[in-house]
TIPABA-380846 format. One record per residue (C-alpha): residue in one letter; residue number from 1; x, y, z. Coordinates in steps of 0.02 Angstrom, whole numbers. Layout:
<recs>
+------+-----+--------+--------+--------+
| type | seq |     c1 |     c2 |     c3 |
+------+-----+--------+--------+--------+
|    a | NUM |      X |      Y |      Z |
...
+------+-----+--------+--------+--------+
</recs>
This chain:
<recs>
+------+-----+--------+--------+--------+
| type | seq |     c1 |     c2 |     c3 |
+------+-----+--------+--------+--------+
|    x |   1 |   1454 |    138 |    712 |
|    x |   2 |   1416 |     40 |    542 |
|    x |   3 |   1310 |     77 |    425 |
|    x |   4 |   1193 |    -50 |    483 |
|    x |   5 |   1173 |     13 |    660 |
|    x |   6 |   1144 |    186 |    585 |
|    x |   7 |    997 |    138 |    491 |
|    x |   8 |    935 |     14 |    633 |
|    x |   9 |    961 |    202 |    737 |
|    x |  10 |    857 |    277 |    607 |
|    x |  11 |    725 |    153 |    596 |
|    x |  12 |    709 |    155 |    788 |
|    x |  13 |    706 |    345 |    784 |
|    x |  14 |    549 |    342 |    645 |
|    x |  15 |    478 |    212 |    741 |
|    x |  16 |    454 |    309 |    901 |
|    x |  17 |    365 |    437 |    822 |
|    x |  18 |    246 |    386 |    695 |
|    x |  19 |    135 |    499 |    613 |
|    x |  20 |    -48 |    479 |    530 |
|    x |  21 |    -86 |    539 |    344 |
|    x |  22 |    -29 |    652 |    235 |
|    x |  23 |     46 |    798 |    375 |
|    x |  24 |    190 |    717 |    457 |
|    x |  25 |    320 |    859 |    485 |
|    x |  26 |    441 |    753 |    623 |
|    x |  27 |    449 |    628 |    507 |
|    x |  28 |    486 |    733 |    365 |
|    x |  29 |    622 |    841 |    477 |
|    x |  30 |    712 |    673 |    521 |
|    x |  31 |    701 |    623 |    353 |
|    x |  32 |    783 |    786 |    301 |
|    x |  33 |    917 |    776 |    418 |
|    x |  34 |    951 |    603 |    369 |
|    x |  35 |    997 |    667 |    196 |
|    x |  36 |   1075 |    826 |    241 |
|    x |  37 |   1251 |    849 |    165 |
|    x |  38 |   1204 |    711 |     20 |
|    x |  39 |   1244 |    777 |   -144 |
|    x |  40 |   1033 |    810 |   -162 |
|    x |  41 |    909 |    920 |   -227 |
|    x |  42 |    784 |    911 |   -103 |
|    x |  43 |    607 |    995 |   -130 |
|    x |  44 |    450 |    968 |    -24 |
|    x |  45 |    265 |    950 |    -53 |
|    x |  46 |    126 |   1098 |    -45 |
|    x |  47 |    -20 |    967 |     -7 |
|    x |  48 |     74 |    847 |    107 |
|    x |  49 |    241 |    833 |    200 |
|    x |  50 |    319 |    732 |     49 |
|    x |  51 |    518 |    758 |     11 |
|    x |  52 |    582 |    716 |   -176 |
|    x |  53 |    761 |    713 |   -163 |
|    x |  54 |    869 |    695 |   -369 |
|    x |  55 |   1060 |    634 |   -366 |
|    x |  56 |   1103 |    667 |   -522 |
|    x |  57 |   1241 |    578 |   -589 |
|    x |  58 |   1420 |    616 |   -666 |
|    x |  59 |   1356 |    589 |   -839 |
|    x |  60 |   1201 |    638 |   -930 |
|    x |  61 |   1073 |    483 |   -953 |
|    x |  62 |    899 |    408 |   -926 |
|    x |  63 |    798 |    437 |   -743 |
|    x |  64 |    754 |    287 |   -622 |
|    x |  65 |    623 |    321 |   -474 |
|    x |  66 |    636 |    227 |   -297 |
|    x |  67 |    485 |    253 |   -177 |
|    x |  68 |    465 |    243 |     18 |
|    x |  69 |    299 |    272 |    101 |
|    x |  70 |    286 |    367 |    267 |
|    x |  71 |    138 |    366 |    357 |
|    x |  72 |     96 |    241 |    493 |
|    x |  73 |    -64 |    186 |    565 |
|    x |  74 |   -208 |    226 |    699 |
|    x |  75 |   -158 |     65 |    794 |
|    x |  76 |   -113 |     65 |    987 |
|    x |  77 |     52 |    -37 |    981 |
|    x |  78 |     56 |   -186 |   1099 |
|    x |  79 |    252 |   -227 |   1061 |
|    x |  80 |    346 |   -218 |   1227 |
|    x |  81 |    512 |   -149 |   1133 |
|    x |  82 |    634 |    -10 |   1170 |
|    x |  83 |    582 |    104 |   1031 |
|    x |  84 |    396 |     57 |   1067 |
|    x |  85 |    279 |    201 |    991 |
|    x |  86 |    270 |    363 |   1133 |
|    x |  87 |     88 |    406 |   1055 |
|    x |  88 |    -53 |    309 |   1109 |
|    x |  89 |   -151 |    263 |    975 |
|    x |  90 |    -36 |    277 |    818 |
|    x |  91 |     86 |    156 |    762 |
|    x |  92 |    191 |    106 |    620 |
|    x |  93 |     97 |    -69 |    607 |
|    x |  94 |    136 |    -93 |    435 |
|    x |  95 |    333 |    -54 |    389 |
|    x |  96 |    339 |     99 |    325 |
|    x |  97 |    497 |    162 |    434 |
|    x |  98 |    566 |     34 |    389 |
|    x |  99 |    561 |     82 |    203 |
|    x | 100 |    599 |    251 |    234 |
|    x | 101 |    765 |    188 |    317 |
|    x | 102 |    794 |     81 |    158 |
|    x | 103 |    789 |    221 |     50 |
|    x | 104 |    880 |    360 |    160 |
|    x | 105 |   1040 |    211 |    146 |
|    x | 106 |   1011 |    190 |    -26 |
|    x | 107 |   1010 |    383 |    -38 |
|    x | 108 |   1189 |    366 |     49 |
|    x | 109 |   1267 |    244 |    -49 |
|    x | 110 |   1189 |    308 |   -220 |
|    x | 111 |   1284 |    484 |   -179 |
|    x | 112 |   1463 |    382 |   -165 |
|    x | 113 |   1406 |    302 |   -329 |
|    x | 114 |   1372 |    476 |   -415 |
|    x | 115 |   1562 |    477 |   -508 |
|    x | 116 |   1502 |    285 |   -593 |
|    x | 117 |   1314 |    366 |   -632 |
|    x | 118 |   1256 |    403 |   -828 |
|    x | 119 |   1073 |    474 |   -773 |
|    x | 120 |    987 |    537 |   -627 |
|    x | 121 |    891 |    455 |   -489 |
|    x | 122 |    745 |    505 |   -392 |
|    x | 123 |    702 |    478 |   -217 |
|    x | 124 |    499 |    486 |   -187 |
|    x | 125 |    469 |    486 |     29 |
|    x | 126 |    267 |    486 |     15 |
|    x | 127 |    138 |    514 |    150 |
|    x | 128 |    -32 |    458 |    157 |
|    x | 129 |    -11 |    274 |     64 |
|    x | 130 |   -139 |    222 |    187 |
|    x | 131 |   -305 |    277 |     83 |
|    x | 132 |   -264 |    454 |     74 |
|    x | 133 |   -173 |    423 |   -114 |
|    x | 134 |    -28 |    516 |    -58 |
|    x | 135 |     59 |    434 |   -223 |
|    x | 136 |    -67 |    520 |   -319 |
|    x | 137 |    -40 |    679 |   -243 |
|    x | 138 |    135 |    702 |   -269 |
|    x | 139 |    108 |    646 |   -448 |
|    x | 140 |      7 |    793 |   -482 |
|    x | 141 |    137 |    904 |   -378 |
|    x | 142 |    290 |    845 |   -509 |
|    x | 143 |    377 |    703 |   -444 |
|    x | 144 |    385 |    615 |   -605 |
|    x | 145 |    460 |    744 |   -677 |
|    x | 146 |    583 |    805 |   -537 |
|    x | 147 |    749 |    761 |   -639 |
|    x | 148 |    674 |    872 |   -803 |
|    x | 149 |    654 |    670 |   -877 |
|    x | 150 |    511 |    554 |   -811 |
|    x | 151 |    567 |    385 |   -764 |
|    x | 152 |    613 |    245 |   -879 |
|    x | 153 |    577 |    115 |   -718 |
|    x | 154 |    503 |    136 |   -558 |
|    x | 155 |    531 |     11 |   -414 |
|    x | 156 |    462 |     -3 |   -235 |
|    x | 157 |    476 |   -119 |   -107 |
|    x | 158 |    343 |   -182 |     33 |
|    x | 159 |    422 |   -283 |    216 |
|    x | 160 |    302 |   -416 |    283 |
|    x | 161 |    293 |   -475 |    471 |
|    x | 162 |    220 |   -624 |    430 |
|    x | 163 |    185 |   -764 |    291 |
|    x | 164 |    383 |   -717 |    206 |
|    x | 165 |    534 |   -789 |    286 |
|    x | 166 |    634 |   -659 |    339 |
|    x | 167 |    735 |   -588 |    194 |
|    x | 168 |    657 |   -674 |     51 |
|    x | 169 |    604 |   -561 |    -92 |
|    x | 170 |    457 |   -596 |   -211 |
|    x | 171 |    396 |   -521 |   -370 |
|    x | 172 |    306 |   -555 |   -512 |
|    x | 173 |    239 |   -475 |   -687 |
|    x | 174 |     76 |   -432 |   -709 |
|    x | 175 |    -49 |   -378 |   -536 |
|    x | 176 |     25 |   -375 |   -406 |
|    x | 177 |    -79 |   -297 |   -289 |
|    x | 178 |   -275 |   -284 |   -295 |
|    x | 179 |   -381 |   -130 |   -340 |
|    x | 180 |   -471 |    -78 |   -176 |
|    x | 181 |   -643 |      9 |   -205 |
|    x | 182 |   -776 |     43 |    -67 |
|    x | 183 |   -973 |     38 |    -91 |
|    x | 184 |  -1094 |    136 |     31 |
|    x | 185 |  -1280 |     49 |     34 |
|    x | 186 |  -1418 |    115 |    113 |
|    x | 187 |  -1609 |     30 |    125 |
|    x | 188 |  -1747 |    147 |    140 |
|    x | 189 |  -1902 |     74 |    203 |
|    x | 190 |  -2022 |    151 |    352 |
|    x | 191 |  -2013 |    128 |    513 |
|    x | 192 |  -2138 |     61 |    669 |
|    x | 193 |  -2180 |    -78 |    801 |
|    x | 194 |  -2076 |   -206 |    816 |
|    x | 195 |  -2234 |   -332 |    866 |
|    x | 196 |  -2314 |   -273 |    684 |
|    x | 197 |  -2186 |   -272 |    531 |
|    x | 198 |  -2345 |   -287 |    409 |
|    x | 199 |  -2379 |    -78 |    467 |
|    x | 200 |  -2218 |    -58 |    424 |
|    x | 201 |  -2063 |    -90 |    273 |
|    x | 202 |  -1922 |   -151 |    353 |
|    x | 203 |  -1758 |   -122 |    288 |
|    x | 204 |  -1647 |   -238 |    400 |
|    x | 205 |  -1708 |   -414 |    333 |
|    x | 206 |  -1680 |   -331 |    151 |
|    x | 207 |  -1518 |   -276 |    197 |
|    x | 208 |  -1449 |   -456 |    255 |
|    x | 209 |  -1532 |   -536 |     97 |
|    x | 210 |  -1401 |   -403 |    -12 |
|    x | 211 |  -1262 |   -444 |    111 |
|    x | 212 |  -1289 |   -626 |     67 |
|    x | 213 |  -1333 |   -602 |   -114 |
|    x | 214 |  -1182 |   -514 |   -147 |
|    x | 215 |  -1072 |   -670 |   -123 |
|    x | 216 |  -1176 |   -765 |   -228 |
|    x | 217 |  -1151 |   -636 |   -351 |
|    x | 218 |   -964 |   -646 |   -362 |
|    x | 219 |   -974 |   -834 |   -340 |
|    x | 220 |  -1064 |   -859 |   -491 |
|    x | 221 |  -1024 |   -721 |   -582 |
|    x | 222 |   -824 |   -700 |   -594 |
|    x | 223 |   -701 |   -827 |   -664 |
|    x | 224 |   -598 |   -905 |   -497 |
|    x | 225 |   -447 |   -849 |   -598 |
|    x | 226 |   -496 |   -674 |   -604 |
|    x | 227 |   -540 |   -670 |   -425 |
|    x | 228 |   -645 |   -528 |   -330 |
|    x | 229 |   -657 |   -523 |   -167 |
|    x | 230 |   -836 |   -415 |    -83 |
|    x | 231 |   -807 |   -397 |    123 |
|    x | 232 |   -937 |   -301 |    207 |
|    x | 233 |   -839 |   -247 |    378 |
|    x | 234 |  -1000 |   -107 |    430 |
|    x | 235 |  -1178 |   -152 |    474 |
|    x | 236 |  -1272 |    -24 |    551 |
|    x | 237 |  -1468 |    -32 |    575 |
|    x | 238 |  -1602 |     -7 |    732 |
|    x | 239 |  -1584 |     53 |    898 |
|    x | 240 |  -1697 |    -55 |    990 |
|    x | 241 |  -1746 |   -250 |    995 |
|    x | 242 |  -1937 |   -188 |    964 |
|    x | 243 |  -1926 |    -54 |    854 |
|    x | 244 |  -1913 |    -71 |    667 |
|    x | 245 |  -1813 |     75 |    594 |
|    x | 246 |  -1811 |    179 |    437 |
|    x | 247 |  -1663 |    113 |    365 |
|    x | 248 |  -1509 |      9 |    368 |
|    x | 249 |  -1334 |     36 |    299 |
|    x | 250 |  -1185 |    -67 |    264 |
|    x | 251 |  -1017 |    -37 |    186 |
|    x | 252 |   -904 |   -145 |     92 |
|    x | 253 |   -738 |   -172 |     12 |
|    x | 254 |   -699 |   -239 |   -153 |
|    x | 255 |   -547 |   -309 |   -225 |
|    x | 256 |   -511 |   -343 |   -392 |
|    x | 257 |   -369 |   -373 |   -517 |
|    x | 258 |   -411 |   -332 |   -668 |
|    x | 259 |   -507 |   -158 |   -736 |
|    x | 260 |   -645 |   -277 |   -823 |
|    x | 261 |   -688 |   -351 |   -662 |
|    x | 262 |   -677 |   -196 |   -577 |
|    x | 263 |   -780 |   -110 |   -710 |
|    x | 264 |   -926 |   -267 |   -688 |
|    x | 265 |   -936 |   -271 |   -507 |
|    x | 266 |   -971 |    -96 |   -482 |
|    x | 267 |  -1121 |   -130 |   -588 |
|    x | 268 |  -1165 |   -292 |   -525 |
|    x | 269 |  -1190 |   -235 |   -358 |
|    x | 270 |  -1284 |    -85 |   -392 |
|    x | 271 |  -1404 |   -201 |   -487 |
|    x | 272 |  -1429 |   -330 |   -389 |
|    x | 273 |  -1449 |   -205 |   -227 |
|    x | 274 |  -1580 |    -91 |   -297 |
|    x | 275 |  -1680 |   -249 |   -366 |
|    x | 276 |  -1670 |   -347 |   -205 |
|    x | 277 |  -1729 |   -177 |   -136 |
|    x | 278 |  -1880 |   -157 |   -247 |
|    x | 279 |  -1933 |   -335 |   -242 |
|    x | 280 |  -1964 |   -281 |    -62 |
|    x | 281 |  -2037 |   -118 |   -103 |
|    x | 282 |  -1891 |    -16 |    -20 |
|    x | 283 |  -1770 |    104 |   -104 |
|    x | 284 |  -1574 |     72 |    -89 |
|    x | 285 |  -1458 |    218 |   -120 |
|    x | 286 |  -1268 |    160 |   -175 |
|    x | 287 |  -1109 |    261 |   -178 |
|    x | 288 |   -951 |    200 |   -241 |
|    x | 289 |   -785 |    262 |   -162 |
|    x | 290 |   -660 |    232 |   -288 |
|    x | 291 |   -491 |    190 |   -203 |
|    x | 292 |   -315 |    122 |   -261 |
|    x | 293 |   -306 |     51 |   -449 |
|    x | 294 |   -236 |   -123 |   -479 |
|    x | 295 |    -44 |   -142 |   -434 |
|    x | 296 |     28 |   -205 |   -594 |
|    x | 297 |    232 |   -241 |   -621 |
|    x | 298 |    297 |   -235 |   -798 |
|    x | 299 |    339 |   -397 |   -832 |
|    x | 300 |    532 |   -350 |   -886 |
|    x | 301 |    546 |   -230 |   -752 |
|    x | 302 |    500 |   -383 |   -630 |
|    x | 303 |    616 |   -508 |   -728 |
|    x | 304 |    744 |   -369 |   -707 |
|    x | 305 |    715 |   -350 |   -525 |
|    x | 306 |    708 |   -532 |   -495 |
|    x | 307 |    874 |   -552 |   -568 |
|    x | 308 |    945 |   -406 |   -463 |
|    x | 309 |    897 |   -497 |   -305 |
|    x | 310 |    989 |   -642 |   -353 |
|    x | 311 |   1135 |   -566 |   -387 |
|    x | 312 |   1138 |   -445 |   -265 |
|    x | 313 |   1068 |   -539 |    -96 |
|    x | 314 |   1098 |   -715 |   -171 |
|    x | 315 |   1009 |   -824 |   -285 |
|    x | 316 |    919 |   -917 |   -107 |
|    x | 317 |    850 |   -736 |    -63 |
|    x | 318 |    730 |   -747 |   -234 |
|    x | 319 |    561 |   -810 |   -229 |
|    x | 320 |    418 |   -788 |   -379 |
|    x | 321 |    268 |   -762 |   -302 |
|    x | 322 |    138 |   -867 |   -369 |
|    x | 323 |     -6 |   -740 |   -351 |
|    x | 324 |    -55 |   -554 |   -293 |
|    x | 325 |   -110 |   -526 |   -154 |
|    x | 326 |   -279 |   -435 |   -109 |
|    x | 327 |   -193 |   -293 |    -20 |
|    x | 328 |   -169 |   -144 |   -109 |
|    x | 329 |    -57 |     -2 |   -145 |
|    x | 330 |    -47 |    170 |   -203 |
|    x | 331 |    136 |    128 |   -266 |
|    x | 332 |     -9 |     87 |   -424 |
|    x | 333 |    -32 |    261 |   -472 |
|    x | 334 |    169 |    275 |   -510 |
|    x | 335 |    168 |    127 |   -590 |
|    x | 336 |      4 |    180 |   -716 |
|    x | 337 |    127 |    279 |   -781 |
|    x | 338 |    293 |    217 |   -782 |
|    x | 339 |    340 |     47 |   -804 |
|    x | 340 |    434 |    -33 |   -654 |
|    x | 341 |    424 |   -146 |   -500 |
|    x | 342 |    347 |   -184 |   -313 |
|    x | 343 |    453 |   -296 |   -239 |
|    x | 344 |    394 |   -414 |    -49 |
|    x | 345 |    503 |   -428 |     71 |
|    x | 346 |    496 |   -532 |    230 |
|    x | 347 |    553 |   -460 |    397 |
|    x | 348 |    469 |   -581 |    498 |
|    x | 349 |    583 |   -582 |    679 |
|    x | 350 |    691 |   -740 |    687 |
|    x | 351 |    601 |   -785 |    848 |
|    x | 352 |    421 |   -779 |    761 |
|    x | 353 |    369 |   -909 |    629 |
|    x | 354 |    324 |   -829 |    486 |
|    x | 355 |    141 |   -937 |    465 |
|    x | 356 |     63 |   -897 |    638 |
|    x | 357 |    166 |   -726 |    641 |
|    x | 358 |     53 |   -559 |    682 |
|    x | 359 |      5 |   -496 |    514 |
|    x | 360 |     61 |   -316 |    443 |
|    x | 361 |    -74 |   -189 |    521 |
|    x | 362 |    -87 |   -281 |    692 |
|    x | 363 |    -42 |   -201 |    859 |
|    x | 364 |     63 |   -347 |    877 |
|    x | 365 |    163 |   -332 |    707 |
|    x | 366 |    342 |   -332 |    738 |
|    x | 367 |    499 |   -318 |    578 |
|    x | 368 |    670 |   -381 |    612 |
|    x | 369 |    788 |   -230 |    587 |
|    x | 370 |    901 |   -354 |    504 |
|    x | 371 |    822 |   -346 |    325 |
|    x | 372 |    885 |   -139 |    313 |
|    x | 373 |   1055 |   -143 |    251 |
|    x | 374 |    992 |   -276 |    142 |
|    x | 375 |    855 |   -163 |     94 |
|    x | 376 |    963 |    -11 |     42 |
|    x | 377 |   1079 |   -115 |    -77 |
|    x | 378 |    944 |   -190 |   -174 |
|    x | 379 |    863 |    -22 |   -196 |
|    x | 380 |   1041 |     39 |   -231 |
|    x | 381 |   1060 |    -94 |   -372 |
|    x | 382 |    904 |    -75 |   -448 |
|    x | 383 |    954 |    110 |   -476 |
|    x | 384 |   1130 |     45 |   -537 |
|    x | 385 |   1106 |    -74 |   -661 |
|    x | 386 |    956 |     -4 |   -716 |
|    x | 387 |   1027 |    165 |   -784 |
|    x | 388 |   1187 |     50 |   -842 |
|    x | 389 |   1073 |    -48 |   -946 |
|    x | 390 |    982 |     85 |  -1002 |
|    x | 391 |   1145 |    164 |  -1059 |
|    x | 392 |   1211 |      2 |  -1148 |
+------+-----+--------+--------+--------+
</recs>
């Protein structure tokens, strides 16, 4: 069997069984076995079924960090495939087996490395990157300091099934990846007839003026090349076509890419929802969930990684990208504190094209297992030449 076909095994095995949030012990255990007999020291997490595994090398030097996410998502898969998901309702939708896989071979080939190695590296496997901040977490429980050194760089990598050829790589300095924040609004106003709204203060046409109002907001508010983006995906008011109720509520998320804009919006909205709401003599109550931080790559770090790429899967398999995207990751809490890279990569099936492909998240999503081997040498040569040139 080659290497290949063991990590397509691997990524097959993950696959079946995907798990939701920060407790995922089968994923951990097959995890763990996939490293077993490495040259490793392997701890676990307290709060969440994390594994940090440091190869230290045969010479004393700097530390570099690689990261894999592990949790998948509560999506029913639709994907007629061998190694189709066996629990209803839970699927990895958006690649993270696949990056586990990537890292396990980089783990491998890292460890035959170890006699050529001045400095340690660090292999993060993190649950919950799907809004439970597992990043965060494991932060707090000592990962960057898991080789007695924190990190001098930091890289981790995203697959995409759609929108990215399959096994092109893009990076960039700067954001990356948006900040995602949520707000909570409620209208207060009283409730009666519906054939009588003078009797009463209704909070649903209130609410809808907000909703709109709020794109008006960022509209004319934020510069177009600072961009925030305000969706509100929950709308919940009434229970009947002739009753007016107490109250409405709506929820929202916010992207931004920059901590000004982030800052500004918060307020904005606040603002202009409480006025809107006393102009029509109700009260609106607003809670902020604050998620993910901006995604930002150190510029060398990316220039660094970009030039790895080239010379490791060929200078065709580079791409910069030209923007971030309004996704977001907690790969941004690592990178608040050490400097380093997210890298793109598409694993779009050869069969799909990559502009009307399923998009990462959908029951439909599908990755082509092709991009893993790939996958583990970049890692690999991040880890590489970045402790050689730290050493030089």
């Amino acid at each position: 069997m080659t290497f290949q076909d063991e990590l397509v095994e691997l990524r097959h095995a993950l696959h079946r069984e995907p798990e939701v949030g920060l407790d995922l012990p089968r994923t951990q255990e097959k995890i763990l076995a996939a490293l077993d007999g490495l040259p490793l020291e392997i701890t676990t997490g307290e709060r969440l079924s994390s594994v940090t595994a440091v190869l230290r090398g045969s010479r004393p030097g700097p530390t570099v960090l690689l990261r894999a996410d592990m949790d998948a998502l509560p999506v029913h898969e639709n994907a007629d495939v061998p190694y189709r998901s066996v629990h209803d309702g839970r699927m990895h939708a958006c690649g993270h087996d696949l990056h586990m896989t990537m890292l396990t071979g980089a783990a491998r080939l890292l460890s035959e490395k170890r006699a050529d190695l001045a400095g340690d590296v660090v292999f993060m496997f993190q649950p919950g990157e799907e809004g439970q901040e597992g990043a965060k977490l494991m932060i707090e429980e000592g990962v960057l300091d898991a080789s007695g050194s924190r990190p001098v760089a930091a890289y981790g990598m995203h697959v995409f099934s759609m929108t990215i050829p399959r096994g092109l790589v893009l990076t960039k300095g700067g954001p990356i990846m948006a900040a995602a924040d949520t707000l909570f609004v409620t209208v207060r106003g009283r409730g009666g007839h519906g054939s009588s709204p003078h009797a009463a203060l209704d909070p649903i046409p209130a609410a809808c003026e907000i909703v709109t109002a709020m794109q008006t907001h960022v509209t004319r508010t934020f510069d177009v090349y600072d961009p925030v983006v305000v969706t509100v995906g929950s709308f919940h008011a009434g229970t009947a076509d002739n009753v007016i109720p107490d109250e409405a509520t709506f929820s929202t998320t916010i992207r931004t890419f920059s901590t000004e804009s982030r800052d500004r919006i918060r307020d904005g909205l606040v603002r202009l929802a409480r006025g809107i709401g006393e102009a029509h003599g109700l009260t609106v109550e607003c809670e902020f969930g604050i998620g993910y931080p901006v995604t930002v790559n150190d510029h060398t770090e990316a220039e660094f990684a970009a030039e790895t790429v080239r010379e490791t899967l060929g200078q065709g398999s580079y791409f910069p990208l030209p923007h971030a995207t309004p996704g977001s990751e907690d790969f941004s809490f690592v990178l608040q504190e050490v400097p380093g890279a997210f890298l793109l990569v598409g694993a779009c099936p050869p069969e799909r094209d990559p502009s009307s492909a399923p998009a990462n998240h959908s029951p439909d999503a599908m990755f082509d297992d092709s991009v893993l081997s790939d996958g583990a040498t970049l890692f690999t040569e991040l880890a590489v030449r970045r402790l050689a040139l730290a050493g030089s």
